[in-house]
C-alpha positions as MATLAB code, in Angstrom:
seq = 'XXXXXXXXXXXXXXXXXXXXXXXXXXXXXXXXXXXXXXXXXXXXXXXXXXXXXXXXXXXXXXXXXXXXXXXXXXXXXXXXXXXXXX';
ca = [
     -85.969   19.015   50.936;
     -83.028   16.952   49.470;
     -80.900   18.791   47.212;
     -78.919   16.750   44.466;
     -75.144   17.808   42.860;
     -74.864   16.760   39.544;
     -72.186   16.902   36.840;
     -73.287   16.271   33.468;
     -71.277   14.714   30.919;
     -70.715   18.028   28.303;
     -69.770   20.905   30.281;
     -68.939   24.357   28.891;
     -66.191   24.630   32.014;
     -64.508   22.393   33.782;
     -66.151   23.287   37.322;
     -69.649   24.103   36.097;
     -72.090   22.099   37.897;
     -76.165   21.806   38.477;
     -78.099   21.125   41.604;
     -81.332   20.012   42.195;
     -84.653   19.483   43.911;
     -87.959   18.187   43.856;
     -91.409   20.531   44.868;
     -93.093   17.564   44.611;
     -92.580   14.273   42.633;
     -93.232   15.989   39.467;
     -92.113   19.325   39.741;
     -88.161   20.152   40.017;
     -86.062   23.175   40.468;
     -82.577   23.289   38.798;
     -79.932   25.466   39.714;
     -76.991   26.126   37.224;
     -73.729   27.340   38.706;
     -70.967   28.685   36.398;
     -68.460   29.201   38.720;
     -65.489   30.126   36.253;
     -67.915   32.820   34.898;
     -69.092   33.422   38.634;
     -72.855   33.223   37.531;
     -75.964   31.266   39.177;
     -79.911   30.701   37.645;
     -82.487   28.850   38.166;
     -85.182   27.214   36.648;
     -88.399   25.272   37.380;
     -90.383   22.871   35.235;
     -93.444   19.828   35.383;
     -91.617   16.321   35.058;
     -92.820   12.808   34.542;
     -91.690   11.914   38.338;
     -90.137    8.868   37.312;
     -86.423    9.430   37.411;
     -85.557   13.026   38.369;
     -81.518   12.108   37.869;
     -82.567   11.995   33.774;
     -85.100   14.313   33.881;
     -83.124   17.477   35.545;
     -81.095   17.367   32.095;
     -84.459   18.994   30.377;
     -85.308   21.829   33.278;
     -82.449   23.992   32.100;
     -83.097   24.387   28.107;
     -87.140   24.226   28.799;
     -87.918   24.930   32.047;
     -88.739   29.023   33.494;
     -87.153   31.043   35.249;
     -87.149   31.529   38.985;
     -87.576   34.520   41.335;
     -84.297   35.311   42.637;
     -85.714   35.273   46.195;
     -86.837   31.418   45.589;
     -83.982   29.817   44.272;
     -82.152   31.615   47.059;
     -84.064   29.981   49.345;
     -84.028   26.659   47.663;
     -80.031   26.213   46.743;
     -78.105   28.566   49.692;
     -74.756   26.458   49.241;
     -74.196   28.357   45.971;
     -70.842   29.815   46.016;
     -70.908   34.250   47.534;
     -68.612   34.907   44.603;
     -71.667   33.695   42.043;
     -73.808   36.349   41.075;
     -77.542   35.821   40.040;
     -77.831   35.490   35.865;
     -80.453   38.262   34.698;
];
């Protein structure tokens, strides 16, 4: 499973970042790391499958939640200082 590092364009700090992966072709998982505020989450939602670099942007806002046990699994290069985000 490929796992994609992406830095949108608005960013509430200057090192926050999101990484991502696809279940399947229409299914991703995105993680979003806040490193300033040393906080991690993840979220999973359906997608068209077309072009998962747009369509990571609407996970976040729209997309649920995660088990902490899952996204561990899926994302382990998050940064030991970053925390899971209740």
């Amino acid at each position: 499973m490929r796992v994609e590092k992406v830095f949108p364009e608005k960013l509430k700090t200057p090192d926050e970042y999101y990484l991502y992966t696809a279940l399947a072709h229409d299914i991703l998982v995105v993680a979003h790391v806040e490193p300033t505020f040393k906080t991690w989450a993840a979220y999973i939602a359906p997608v068209n499958g077309r072009d998962h670099e747009e369509e990571w942007k609407r996970v976040v806002p729209f997309g649920d939640k995660v088990d902490k046990e899952l996204a561990e699994f899926l994302f382990h290069d998050i940064p030991e200082e970053c925390e899971w985000r209740p």
